[in-house]
N, C-alpha and C positions, 0 to 999 in steps of 0.2 A: 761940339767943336773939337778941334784934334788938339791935344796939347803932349806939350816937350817935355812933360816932368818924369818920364825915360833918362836915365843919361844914359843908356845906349842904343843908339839907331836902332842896330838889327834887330832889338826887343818888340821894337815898333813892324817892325818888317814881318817878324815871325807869328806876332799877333799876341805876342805874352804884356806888353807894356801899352800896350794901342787903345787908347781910348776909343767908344764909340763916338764913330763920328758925329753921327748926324742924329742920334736915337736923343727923343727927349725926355728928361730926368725931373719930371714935373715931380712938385713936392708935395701936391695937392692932397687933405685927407680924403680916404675910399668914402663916396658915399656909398648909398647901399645898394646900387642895382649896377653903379659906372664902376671898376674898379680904379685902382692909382696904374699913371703908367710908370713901367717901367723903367726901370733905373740901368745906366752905364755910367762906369765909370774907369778910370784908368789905373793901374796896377802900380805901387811902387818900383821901381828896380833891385830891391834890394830882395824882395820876397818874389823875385819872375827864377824860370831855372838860367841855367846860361845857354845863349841863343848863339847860333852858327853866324858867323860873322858874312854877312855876303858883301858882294862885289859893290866900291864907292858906284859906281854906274846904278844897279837895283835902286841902292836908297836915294840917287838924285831920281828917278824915275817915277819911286814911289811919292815921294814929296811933290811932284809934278802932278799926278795924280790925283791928290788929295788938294795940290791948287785948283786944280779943273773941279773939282766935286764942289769945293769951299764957293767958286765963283759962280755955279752954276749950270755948269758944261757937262749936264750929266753924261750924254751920249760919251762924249770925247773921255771923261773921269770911267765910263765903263770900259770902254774899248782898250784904255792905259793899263784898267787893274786886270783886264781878261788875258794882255799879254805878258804882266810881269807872276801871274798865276802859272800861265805857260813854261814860258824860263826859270823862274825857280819855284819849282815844284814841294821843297822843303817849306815853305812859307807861308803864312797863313794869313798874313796881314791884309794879301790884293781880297781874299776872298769874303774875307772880315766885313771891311768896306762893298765889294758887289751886296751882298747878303743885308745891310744897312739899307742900301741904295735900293734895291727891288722890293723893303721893307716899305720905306717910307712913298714908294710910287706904288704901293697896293701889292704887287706881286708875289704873296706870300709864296704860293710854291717851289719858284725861282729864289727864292728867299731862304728857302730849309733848304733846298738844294748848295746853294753855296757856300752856306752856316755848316753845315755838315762834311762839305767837301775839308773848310776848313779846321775842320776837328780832325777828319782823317789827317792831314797832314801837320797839325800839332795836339795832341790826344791834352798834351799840358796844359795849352791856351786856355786861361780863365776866360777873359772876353768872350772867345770864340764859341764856349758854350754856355755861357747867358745870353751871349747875343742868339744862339739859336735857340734857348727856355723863351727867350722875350717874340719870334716869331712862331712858334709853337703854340704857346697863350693865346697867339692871334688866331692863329687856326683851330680854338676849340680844342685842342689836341693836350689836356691840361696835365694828366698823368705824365705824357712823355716832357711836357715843359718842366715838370717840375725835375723827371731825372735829369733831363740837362742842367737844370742850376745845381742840382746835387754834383753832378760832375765839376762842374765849375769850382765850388766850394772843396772836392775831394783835388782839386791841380792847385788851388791856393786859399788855405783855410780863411786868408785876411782878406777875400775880394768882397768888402762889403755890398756891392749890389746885386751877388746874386742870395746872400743871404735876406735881402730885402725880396727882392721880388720871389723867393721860394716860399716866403710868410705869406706873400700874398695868391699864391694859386695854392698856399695848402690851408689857408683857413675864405676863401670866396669860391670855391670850386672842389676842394676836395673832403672839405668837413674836418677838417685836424688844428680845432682850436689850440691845442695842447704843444704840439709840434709847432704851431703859427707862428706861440708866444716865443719858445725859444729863439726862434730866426729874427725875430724883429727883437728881442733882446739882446742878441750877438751882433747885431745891423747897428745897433747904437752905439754899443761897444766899441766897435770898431770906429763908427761914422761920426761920434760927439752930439748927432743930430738930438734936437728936441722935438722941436713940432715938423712935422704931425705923428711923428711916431710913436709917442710918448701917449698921445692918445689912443691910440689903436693898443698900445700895452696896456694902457689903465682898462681898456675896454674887452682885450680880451682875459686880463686877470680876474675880471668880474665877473664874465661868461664860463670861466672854468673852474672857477673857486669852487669848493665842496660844499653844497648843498645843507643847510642847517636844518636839523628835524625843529617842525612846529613844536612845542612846548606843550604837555598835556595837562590841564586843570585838574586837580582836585577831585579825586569820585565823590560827589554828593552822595549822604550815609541815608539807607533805606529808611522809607518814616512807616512809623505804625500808624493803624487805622486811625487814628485820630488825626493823623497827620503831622505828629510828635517825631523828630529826628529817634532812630533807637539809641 
């Protein structure tokens, strides 16, 4: 759902403060074959850069927008965010939103498409590149998801969900228990969360801990013919 905890509009507009809309942030632990989905969440404003302030008319249009999307109206909520994409071209928020939208209605490639458009026009947007790590994952495409959430994390070290969902395509898809635990260490950090994540560290501190040598016995001392220890 969209939330205000932006206090500045054009943050939201730009795509730096924007929570994912419509992405769900299930908490569920990974079992072993399903992974966890993906996590959005919204940026504080104190840690976004500063956003070009656009015109009160964009951000009444885009809140209209995101009413049409919140009600239902997909069709109408796309057609809203295709033209306010048009007009302001510096903005990343309409694209933020299409790229959700064509997510959750199956549409992956329409999905990286306008994930991507919105990164081109805010390279800063955290959101904008988790939310395109989070359609990536979907498409198999695991390496490239993961630079996106690396990017994410490199526009705003404190965006905790993409440090969450980078632990999770680098330790179920790319083999990097080591790198996993990190992420989901800094995910807590930042997040306070416990469960489930708390398990996935205990689990993978287990899997990478250093390996203990078995303990060797005692050489039994050679026996003479009699069968007498020498």
């Amino acid at each position: 759902m969209w939330s205000r905890l932006s206090s500045n509009a054009a943050e939201r507009l730009a795509g730096v403060g924007l929570a994912a809309l419509l992405a769900s942030a299930c908490h569920a632990a990974p079992p072993v074959k399903e992974p966890p989905a993906p996590q959005s969440a919204p940026v504080a404003a104190a840690a976004a850069p500063a956003a070009q302030e656009p015109p009160p008319r964009a951000l009444a249009d885009f809140d209209r927008a995101v009413g049409l999307m919140r009600a239902g109206n997909q069709s109408e909520a796309e057609a809203q965010f295709h033209e306010l994409a048009l007009a302001y071209p510096s903005f990343a928020g309409p694209d933020i939103n299409l790229g959700i939208m064509y997510r959750k209605a199956g549409r992956l490639v329409e999905s990286e498409q306008a994930l991507k458009a919105a990164t081109s026009r805010n390279s800063a947007s955290a959101p904008a590149w988790n939310e395109l790590g989070v359609t990536l994952r979907l498409r198999g495409e695991f390496a490239e998801a993961a630079a996106a959430y690396e990017h994410a994390i490199a526009a705003d070290a404190n965006y905790a969900p993409a440090h969450r969902n980078l632990g999770v395509v680098l330790d179920l898809y790319l083999g990097k228990p080591e790198r996993a635990l990190t992420e989901f260490e800094r995910y807590q950090e930042l997040s306070r969360e416990e469960k489930p994540v708390s398990v996935w560290i205990a689990e993978l501190k287990q899997r990478t801990a250093p390996k203990k040598a078995p303990s060797s016995s005692p050489a039994t001392p050679p026996a003479t013919p009699s069968g007498e220890p020498l």
